[in-house]
N, C-alpha and C positions, 0 to 999 in steps of 0.2 A: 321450441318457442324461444325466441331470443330474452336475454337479462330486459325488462325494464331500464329506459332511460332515467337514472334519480334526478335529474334536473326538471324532466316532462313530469313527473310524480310530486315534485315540488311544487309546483307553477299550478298544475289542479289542482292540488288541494288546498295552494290558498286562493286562489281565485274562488273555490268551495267555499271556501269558509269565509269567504268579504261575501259571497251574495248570500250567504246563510243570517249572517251577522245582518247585512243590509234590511232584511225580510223576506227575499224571494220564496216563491211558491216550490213546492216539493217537485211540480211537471216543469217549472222554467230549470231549477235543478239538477232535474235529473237529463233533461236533453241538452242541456251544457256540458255533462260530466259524459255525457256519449260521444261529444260532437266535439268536445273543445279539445281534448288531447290530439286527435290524429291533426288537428289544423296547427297546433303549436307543434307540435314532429316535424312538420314538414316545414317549417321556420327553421329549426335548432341544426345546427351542423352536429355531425355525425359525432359522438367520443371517440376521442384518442384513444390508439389500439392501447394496450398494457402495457405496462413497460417490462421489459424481458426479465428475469430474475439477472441478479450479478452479485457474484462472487465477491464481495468489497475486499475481502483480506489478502485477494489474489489482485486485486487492482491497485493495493495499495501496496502488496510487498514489489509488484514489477514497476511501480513512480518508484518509490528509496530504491531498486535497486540502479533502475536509468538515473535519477539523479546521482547517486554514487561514484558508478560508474561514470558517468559524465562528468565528474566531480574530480576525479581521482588518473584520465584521460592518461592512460599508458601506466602508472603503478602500480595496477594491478587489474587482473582481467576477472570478468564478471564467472562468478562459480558456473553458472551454464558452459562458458566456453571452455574454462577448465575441464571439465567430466567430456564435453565432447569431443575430446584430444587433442587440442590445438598445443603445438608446439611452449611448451612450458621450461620446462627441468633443462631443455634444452640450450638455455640460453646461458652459456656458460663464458660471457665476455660482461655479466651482469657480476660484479665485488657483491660476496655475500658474506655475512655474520654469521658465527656457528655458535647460539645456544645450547647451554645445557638445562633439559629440562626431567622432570621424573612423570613418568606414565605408567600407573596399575604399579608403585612400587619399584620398578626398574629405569633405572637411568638412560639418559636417548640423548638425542641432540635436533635440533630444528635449525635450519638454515633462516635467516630473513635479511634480505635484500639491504647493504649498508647505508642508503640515502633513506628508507624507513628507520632504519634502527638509531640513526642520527637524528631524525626527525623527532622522534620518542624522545630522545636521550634530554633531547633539547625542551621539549615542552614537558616532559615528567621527570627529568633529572635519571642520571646515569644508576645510583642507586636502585629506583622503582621499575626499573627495564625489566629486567627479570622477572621481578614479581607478575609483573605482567602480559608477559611473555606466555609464564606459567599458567595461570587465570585464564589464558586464551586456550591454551594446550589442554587442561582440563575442562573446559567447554566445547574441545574438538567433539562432533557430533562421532556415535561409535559406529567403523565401519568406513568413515571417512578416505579415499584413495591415496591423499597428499596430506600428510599434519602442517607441514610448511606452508604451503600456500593456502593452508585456514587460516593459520597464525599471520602470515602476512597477510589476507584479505580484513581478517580482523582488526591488525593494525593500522591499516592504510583507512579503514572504515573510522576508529576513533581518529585519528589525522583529522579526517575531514569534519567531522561532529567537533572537534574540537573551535577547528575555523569558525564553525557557525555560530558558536556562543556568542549571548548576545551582549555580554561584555568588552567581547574584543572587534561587534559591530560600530564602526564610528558612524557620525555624523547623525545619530537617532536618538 
């Protein structure tokens, strides 16, 4: 048996309850309350199906990553494309920066792209690069394929977060 329409469940019962209230007799009543739903059913359009479940944290992480990406248009390539092998490491006519950074204790180095590193250098000052650099290196997820192109995804990401602030929005 299908759900009850709660709008047609509404609509009898106060129609019930104005001719109870009114006086009506218990036989005018009760062949109202037989007779009147299937007549107001066949007025009422049908409910809207359900709406499908959705994953909101999965709709919201692919908007920030399209905006981003769309944001950032050739600096750096969205992590899907990376892990699905697209020509990366490869582009060796791209000027890169060699930091020094410390992982699990041991000393390493990260590559990041010089027109990010200028970028940084410029909006955080040459001093706080590193630090941040670092910060990024330590938030690399474990197991990661590339620590470089996290650290530069990460960088390129505040880059643009930074744009957005709404201090440096004119004209509002």
């Amino acid at each position: 048996m299908d759900k009850p329409d709660p709008r047609l469940a509404a609509l009898t019962g106060e129609a019930i309850k104005l001719m109870v209230e009114a006086g009506a007799s218990a036989e005018v009543v009760g062949h109202f309350a037989v007779n009147y739903p299937s007549i107001v059913a066949a007025k009422l359009e049908p409910l809207p199906p359900p709406a499908p479940d959705i994953d909101l944290e999965a709709v919201i992480r692919a908007t920030v990553q399209t905006v981003l990406g769309a944001s950032l248009a050739g600096s750096v390539q969205p992590l899907e494309a990376q892990r699905a092998g697209t020509p990366r490491r490869g582009a060796r006519d791209v000027e890169r920066v060699k930091l020094n950074v410390t992982v699990g204790g041991k000393r390493t180095s990260v590559k990041l792209r010089a027109s990010l590193f200028e970028k940084l250098a410029t909006l955080e000052g040459h001093g706080k690069v590193e630090a941040l650099v670092q910060g990024f290196v330590d938030r690399t997820p474990a197991g990661h394929p590339n620590r470089s192109a996290w650290v530069e995804e990460q960088t390129a990401q505040l880059l643009v977060l930074s744009e957005m602030r709404p201090d440096r929005i004119e004209g509002h």
